[in-house]
MARBA-3410 file (N, C-alpha, C, O; in Angstrom, 1 decimal):
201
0.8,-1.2,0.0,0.0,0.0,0.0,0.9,1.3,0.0,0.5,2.3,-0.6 ~ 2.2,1.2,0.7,3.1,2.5,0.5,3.5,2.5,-0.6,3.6,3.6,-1.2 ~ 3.9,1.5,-1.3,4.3,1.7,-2.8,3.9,2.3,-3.7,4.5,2.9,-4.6 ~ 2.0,2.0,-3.5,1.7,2.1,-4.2,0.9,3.5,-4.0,0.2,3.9,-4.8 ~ 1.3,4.1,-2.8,0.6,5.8,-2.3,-0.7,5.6,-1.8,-1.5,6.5,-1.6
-1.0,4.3,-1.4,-2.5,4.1,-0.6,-1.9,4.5,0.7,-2.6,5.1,1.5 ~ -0.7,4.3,1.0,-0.8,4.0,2.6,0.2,5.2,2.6,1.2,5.3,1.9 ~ -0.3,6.0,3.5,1.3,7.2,3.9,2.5,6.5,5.2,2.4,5.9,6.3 ~ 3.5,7.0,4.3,4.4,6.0,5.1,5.0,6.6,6.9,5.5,5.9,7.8 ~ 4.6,7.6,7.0,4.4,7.3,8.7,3.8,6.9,9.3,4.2,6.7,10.5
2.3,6.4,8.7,1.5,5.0,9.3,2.1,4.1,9.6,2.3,3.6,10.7 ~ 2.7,3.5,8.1,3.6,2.1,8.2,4.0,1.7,9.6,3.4,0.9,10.2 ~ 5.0,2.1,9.8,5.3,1.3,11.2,4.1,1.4,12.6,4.3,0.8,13.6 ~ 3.1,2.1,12.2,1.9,2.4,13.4,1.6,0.6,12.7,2.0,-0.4,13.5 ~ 1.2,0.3,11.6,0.4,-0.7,11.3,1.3,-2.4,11.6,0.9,-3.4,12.1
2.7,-1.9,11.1,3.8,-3.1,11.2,3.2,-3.4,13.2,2.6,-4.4,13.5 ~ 3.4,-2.5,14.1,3.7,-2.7,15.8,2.1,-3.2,15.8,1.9,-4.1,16.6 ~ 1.0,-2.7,15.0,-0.3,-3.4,15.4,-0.4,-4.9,14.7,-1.2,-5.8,15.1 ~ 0.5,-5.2,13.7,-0.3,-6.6,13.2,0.9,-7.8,14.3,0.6,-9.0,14.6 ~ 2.4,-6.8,14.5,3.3,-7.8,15.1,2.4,-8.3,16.3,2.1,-9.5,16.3
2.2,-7.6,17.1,1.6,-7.4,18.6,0.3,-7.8,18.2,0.1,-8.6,19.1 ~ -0.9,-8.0,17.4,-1.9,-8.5,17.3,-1.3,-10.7,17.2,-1.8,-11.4,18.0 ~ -0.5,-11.2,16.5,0.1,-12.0,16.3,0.9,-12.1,17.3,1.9,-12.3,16.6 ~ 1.4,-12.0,18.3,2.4,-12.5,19.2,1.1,-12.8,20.6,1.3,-13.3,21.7 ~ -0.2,-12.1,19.9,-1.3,-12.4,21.2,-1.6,-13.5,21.2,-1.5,-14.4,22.1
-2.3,-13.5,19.3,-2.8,-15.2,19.0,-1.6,-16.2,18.9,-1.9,-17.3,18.5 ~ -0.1,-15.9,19.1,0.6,-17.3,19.4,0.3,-17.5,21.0,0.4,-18.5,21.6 ~ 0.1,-16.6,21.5,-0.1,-16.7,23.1,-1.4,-17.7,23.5,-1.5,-18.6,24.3 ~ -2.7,-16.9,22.5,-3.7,-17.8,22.5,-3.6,-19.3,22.0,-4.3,-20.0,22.8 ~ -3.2,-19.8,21.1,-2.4,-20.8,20.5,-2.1,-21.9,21.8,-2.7,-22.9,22.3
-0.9,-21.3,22.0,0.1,-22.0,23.4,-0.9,-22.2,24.2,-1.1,-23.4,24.5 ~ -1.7,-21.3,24.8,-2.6,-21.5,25.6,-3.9,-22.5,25.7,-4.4,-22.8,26.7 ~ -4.3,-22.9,24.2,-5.2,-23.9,23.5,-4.3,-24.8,23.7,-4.8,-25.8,24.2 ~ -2.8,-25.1,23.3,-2.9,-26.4,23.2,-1.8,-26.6,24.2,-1.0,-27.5,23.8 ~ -1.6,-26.2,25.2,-0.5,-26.4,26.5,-0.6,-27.6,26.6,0.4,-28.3,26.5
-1.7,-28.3,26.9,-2.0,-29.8,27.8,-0.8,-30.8,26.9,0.2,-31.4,27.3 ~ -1.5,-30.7,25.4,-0.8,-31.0,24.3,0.7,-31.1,24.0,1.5,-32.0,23.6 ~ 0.6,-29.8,24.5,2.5,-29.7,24.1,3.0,-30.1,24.9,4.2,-30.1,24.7 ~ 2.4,-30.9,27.0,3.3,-30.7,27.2,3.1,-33.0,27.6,3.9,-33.7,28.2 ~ 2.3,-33.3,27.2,1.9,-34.7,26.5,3.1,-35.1,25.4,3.5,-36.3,25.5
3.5,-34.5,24.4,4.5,-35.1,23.4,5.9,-34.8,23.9,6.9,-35.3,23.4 ~ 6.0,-33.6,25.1,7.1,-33.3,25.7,7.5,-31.8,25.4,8.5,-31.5,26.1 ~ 7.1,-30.8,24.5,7.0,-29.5,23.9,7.2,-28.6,24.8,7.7,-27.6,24.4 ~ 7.0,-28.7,25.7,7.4,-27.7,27.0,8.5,-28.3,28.1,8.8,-27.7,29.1 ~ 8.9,-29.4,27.7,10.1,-30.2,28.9,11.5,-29.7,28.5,11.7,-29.8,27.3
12.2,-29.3,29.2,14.0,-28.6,28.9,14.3,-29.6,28.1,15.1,-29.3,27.2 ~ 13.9,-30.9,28.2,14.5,-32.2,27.2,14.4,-31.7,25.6,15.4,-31.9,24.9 ~ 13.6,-31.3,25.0,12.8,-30.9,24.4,13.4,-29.7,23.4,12.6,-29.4,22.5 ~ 14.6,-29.1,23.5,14.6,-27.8,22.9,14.8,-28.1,21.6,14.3,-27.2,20.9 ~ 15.3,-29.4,20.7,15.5,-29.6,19.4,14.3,-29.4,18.2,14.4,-29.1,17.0
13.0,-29.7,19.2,12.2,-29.4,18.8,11.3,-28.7,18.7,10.8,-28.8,19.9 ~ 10.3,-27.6,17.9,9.7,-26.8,17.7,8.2,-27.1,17.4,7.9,-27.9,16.5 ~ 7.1,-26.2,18.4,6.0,-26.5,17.7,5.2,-25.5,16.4,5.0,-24.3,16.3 ~ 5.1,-26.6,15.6,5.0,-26.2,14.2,3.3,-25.2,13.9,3.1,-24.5,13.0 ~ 2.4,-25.4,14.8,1.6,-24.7,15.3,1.2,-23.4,15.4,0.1,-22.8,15.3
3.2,-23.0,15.8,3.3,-21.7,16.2,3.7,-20.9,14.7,3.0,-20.7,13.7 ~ 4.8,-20.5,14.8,5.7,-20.3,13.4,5.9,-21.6,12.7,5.9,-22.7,13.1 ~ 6.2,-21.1,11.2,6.0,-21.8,10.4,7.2,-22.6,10.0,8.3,-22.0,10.2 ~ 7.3,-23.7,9.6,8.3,-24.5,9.8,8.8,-25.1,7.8,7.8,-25.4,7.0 ~ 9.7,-25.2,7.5,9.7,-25.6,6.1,9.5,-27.3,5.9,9.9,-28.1,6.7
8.8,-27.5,5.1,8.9,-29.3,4.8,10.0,-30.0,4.2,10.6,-29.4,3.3 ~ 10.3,-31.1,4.7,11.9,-31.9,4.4,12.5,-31.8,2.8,13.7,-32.0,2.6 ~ 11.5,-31.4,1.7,11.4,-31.2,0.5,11.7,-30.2,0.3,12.1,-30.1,-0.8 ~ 11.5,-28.8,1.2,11.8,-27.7,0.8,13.1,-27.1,0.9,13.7,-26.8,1.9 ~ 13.4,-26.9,-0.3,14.7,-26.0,-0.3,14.8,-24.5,-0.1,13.7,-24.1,-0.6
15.3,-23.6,0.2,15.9,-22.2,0.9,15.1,-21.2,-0.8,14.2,-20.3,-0.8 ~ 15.6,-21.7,-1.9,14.9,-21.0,-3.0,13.5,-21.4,-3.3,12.7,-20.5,-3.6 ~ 13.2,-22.5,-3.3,11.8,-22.5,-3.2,10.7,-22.0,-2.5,9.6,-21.7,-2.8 ~ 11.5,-21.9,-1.1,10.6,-21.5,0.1,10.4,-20.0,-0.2,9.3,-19.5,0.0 ~ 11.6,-19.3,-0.7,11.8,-17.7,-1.1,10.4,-17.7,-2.2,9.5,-16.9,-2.1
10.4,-18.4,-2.9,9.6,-18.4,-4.1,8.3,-18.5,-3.5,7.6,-17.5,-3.3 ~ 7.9,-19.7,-3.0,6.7,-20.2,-2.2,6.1,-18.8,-1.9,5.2,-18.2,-2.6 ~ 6.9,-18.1,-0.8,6.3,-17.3,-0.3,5.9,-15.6,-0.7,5.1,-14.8,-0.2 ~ 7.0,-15.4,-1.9,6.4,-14.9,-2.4,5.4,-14.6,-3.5,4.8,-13.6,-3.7 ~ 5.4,-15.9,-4.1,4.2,-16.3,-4.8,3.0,-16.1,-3.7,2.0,-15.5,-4.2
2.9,-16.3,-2.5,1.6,-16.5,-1.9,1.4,-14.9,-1.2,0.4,-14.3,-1.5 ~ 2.2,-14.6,-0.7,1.7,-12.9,-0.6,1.3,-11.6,-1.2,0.7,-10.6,-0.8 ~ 2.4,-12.4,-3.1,1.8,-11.3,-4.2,0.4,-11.9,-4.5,-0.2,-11.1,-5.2 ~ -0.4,-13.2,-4.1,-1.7,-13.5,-4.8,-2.2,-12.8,-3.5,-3.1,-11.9,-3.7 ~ -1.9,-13.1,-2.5,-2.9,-12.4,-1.1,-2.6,-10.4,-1.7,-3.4,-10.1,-2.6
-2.0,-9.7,-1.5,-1.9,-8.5,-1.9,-3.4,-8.4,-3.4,-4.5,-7.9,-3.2 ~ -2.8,-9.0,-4.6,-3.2,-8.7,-5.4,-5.0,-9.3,-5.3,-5.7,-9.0,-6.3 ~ -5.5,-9.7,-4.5,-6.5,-9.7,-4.5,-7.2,-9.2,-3.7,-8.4,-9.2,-3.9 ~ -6.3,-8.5,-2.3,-7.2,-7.2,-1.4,-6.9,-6.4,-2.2,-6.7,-5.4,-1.4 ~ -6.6,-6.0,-3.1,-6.4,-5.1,-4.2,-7.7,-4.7,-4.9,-8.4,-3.8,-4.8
-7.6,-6.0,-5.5,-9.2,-6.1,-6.2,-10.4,-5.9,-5.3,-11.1,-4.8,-5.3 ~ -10.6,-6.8,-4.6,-11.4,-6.8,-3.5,-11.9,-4.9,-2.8,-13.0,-4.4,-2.5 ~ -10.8,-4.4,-2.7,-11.3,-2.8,-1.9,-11.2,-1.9,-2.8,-11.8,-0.9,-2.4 ~ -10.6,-1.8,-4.4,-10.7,-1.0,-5.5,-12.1,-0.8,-5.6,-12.8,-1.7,-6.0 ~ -12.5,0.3,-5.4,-13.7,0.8,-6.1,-14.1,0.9,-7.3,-15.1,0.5,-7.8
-13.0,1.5,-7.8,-13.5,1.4,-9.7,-13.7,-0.3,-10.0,-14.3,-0.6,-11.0 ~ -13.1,-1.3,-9.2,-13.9,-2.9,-9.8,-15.1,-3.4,-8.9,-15.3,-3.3,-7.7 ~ -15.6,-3.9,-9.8,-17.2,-4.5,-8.9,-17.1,-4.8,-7.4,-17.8,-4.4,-6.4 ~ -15.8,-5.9,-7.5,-15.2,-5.9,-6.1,-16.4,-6.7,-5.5,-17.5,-6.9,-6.1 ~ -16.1,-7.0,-4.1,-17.2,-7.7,-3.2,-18.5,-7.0,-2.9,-18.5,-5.9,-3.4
-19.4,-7.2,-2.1,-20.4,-6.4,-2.2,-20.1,-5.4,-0.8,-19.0,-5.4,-0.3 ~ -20.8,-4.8,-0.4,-20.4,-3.6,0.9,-20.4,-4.5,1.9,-21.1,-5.5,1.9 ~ -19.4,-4.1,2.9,-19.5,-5.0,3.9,-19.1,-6.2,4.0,-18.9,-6.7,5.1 ~ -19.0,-6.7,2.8,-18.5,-8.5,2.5,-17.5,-8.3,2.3,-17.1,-9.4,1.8 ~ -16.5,-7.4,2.3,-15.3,-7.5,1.7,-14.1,-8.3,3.0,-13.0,-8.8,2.8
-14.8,-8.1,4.6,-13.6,-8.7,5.3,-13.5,-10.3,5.0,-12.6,-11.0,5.4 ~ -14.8,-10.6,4.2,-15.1,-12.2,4.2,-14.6,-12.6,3.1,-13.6,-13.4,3.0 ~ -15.1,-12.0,2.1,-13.7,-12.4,0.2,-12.7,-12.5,0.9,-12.1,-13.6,0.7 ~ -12.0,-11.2,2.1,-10.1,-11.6,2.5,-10.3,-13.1,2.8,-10.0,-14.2,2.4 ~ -10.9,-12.6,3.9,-10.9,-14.2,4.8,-10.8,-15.3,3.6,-9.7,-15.9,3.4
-12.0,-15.6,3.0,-12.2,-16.7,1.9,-10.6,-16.5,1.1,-9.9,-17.4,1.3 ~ -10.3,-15.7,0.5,-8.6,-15.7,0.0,-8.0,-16.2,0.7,-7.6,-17.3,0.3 ~ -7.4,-15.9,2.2,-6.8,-16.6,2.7,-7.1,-18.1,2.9,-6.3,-19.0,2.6 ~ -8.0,-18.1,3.3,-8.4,-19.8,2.8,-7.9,-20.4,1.8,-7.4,-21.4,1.8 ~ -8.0,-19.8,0.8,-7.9,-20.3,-0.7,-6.1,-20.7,-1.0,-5.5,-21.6,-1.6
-5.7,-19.3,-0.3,-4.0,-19.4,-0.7,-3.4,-20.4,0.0,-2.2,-20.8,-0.4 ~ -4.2,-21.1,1.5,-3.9,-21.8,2.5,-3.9,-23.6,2.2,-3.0,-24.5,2.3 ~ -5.0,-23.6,1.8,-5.4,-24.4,1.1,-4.6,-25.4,0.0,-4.4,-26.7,0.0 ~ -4.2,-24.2,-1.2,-3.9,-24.6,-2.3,-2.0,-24.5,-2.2,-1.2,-25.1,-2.9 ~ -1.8,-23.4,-1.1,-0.2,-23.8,-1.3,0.5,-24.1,0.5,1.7,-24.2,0.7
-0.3,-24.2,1.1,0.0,-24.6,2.7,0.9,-25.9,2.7,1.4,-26.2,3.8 ~ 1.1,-26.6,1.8,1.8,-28.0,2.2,3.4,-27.7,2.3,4.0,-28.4,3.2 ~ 4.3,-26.5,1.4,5.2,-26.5,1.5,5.7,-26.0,3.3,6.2,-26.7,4.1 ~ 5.4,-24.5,3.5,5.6,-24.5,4.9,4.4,-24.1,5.5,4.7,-23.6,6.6 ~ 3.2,-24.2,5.4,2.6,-23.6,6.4,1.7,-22.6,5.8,0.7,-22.3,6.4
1.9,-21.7,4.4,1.8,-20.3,4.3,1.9,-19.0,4.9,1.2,-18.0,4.7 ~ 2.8,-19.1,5.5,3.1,-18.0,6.5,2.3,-16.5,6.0,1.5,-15.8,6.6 ~ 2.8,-16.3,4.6,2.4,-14.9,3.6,2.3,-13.6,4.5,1.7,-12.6,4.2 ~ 3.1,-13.8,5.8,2.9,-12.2,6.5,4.0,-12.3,7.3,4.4,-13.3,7.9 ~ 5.1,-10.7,7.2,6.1,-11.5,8.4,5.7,-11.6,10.3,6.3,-12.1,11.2
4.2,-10.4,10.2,4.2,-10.3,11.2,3.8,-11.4,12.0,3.9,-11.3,13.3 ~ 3.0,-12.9,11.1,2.7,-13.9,11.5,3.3,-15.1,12.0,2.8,-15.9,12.7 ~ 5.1,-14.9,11.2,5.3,-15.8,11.6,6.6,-15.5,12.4,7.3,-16.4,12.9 ~ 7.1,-13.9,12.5,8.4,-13.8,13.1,7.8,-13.1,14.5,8.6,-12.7,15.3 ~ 6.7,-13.1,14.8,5.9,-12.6,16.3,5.9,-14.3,17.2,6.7,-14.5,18.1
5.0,-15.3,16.7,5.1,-16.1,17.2,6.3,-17.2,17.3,6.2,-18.2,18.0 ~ 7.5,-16.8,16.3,8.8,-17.3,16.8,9.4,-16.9,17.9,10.2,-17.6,18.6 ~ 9.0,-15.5,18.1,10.0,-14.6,19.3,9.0,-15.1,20.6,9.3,-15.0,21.8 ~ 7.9,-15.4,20.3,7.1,-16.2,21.6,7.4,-17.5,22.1,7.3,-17.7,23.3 ~ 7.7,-18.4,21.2,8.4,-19.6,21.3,9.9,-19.2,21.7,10.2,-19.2,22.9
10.5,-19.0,21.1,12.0,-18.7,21.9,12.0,-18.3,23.5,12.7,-18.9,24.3 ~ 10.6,-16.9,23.9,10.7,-16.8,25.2,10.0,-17.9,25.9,10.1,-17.9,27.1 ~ 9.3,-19.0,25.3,8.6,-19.8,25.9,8.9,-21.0,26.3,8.1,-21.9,26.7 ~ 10.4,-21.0,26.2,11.0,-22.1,26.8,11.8,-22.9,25.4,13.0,-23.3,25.6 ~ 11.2,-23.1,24.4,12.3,-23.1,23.0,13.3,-22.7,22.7,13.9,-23.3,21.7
14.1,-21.4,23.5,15.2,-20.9,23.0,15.2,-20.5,21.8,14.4,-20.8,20.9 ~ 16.5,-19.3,21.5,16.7,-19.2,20.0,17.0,-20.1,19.1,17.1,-19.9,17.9 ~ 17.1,-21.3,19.8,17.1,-22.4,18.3,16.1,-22.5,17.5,16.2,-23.4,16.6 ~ 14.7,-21.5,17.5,13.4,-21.5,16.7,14.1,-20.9,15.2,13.7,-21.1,14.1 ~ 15.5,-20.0,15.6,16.0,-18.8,14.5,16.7,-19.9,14.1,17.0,-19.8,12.9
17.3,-21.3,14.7,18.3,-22.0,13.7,17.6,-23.0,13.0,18.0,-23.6,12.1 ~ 16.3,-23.4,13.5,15.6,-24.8,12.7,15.5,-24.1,11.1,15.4,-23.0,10.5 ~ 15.6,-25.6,10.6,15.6,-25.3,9.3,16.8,-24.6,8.4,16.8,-24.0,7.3 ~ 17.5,-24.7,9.1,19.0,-24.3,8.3,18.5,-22.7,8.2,18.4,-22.2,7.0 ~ 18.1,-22.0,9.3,18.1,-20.8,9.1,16.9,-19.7,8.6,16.8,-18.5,8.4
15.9,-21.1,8.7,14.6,-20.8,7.5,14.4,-19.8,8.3,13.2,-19.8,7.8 ~ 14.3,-18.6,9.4,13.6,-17.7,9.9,13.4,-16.7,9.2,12.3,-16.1,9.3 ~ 14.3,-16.1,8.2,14.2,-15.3,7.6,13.5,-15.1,6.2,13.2,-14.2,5.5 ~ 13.2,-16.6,6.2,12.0,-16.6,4.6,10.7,-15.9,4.8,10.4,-14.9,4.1 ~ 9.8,-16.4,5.8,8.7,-16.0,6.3,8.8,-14.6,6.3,7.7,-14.1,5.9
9.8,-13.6,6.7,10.0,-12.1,6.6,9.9,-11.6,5.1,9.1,-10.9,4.4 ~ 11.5,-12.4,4.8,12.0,-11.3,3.5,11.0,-11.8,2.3,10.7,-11.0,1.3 ~ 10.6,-12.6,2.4,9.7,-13.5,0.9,8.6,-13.2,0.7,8.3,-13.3,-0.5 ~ 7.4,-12.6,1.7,6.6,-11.9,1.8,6.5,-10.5,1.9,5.5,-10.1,1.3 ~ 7.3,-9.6,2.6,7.7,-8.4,1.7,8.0,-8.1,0.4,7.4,-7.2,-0.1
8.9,-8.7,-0.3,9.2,-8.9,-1.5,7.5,-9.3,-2.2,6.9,-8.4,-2.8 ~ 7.0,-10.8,-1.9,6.2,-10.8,-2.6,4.7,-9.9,-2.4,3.9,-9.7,-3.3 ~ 4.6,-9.3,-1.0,3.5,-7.9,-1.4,4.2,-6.5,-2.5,3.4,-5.7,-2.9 ~ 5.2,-6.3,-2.8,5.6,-5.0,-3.7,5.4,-6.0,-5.0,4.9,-5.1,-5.8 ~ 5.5,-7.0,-5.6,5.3,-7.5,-6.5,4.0,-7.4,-6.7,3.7,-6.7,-7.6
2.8,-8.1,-5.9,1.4,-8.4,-6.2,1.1,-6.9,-6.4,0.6,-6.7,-7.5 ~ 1.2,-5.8,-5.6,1.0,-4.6,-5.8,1.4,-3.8,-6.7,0.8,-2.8,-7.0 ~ 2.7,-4.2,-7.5,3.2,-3.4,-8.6,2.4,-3.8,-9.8,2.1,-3.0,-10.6 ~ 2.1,-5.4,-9.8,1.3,-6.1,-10.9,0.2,-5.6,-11.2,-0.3,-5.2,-12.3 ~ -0.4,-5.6,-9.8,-1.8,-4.9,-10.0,-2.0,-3.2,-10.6,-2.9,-3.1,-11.4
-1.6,-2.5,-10.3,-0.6,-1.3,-10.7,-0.9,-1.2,-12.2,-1.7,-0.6,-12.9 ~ 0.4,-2.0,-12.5,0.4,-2.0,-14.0,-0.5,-2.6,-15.0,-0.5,-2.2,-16.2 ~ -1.3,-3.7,-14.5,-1.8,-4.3,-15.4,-3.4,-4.7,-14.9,-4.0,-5.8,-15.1 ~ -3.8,-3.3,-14.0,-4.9,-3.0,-13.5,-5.9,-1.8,-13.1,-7.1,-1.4,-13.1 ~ -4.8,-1.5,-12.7,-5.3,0.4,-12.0,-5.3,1.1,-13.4,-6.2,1.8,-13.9
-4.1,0.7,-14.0,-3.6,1.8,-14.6,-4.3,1.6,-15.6,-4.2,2.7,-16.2 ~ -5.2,0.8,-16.2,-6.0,0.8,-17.3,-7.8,0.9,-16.7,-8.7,0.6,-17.4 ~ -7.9,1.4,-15.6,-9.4,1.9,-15.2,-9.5,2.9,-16.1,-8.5,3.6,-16.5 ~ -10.8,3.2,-16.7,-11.7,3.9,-17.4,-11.4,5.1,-16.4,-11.1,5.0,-15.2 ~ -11.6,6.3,-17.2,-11.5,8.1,-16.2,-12.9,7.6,-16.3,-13.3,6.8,-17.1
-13.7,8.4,-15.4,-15.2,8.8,-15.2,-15.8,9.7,-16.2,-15.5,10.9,-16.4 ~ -16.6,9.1,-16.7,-17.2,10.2,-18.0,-18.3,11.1,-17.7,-19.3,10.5,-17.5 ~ -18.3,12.4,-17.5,-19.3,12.7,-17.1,-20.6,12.8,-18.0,-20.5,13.0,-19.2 ~ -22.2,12.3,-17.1,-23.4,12.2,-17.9,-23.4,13.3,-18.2,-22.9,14.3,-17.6 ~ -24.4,12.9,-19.6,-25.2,14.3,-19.7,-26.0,15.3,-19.2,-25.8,16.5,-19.3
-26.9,14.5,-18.5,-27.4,15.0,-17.4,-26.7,16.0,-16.9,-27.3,17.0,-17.2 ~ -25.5,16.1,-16.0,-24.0,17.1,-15.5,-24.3,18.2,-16.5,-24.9,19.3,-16.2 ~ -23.9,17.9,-17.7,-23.8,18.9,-18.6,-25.3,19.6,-18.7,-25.4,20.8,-18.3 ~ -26.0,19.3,-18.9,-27.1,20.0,-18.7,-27.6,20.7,-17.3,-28.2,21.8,-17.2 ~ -27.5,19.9,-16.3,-27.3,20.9,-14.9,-26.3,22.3,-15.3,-26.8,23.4,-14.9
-25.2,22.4,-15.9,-24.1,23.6,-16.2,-24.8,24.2,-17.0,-25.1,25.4,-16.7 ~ -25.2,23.7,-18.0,-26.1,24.2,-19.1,-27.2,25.1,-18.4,-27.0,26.3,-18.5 ~ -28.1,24.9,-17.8,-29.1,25.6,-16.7,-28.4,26.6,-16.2,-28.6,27.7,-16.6 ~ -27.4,26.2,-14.9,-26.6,27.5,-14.3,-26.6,28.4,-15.6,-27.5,29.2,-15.7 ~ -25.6,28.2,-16.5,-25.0,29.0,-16.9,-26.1,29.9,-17.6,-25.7,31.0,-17.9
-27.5,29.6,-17.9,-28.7,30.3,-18.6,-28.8,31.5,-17.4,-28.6,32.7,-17.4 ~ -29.4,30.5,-16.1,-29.9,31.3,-15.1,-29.0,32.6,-14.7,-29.5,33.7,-14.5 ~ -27.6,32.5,-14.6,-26.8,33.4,-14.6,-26.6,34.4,-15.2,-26.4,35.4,-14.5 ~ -26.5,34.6,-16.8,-26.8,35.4,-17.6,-28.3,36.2,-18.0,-28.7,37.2,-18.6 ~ -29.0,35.2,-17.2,-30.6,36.1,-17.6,-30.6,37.1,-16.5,-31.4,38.0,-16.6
-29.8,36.8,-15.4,-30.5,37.5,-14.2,-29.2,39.0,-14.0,-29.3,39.8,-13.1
END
């Protein structure tokens, strides 16, 4: 949205501290749903630090390689972008009033769905590098930053990258071809009127 002049960029970081901190609640909520759980397979025992629950932050699958994952994710953030794009653009039909938090929702579903097997979908970094730093404080240690040969930084950089992409696409090969507003006739004839009444009087 800054890229693209929707969003003014002194907001930015207002919104980065509300979605981090909105996400480091629901890993809180999370842990809290499934404590009994984690601590049944051993997920909370000092024995335990090698492993990470996958629940929390997003974890890569044994198939996934470091370029793929980069790819994965930003394929999945430029399709999430590029369709709250569509979705809140006025000049496209877009969802109906009011329905538009539920099209996101249903997207997210959809991107989850269809590309979740490689890691998870993380497609936000505030999703999955909030609930790493909750796991590290939560008895995991920073070994959450070494699992996966380092994978913490995909979930960030791959999803920034791929929102300026879905948004520049949209951009170019959407905005920029909206119809200008034509004014009716009608218009012209309201001016048409003034401009009589003015001169007669």
């Amino acid at each position: 949205m800054v890229v693209l002049g929707k969003l003014p960029i002194r907001k930015f970081p207002l919104y980065v501290t509300a979605q981090f901190l909105g996400a480091f609640a629901g890993a809180c909520a999370v842990f809290g749903l499934y404590y009994g759980a984690l601590w049944i397979t051993g997920g909370c025992s000092s024995s335990r630090r090698k492993h990470t629950p996958t629940s929390l932050p997003a974890y890569p699958a044994k198939h996934l390689s470091v370029l793929n994952g980069f790819v994965d994710q930003v394929i999945g953030a430029a399709a999430l972008i590029l369709c709250i794009l569509a979705i809140t653009d006025k000049k496209n039909t877009g969802a109906p009033k009011g329905m538009e938090p539920l099209a996101v929702g249903l997207t997210i579903l959809a991107i989850g769905v269809s590309m979740g097997l490689n890691c998870g979908y993380p497609i936000n970094p505030a999703r999955d590098l909030a609930p790493r730093l909750f796991t590290a404080m939560a008895g995991w240690g920073f070994e959450v930053f070494s699992a996966g040969n380092c994978w913490f930084w995909i979930p960030v950089a791959g999803p920034l990258v791929g929102g300026v992409v879905g948004a520049t696409i949209y951009f170019l090969l959407i905005e920029l071809h909206h119809p200008e507003p034509q004014r009716h006739a009608q218009d012209d004839n309201n001016v048409k009127e003034k401009y009589e009444i003015v001169t007669m009087s």
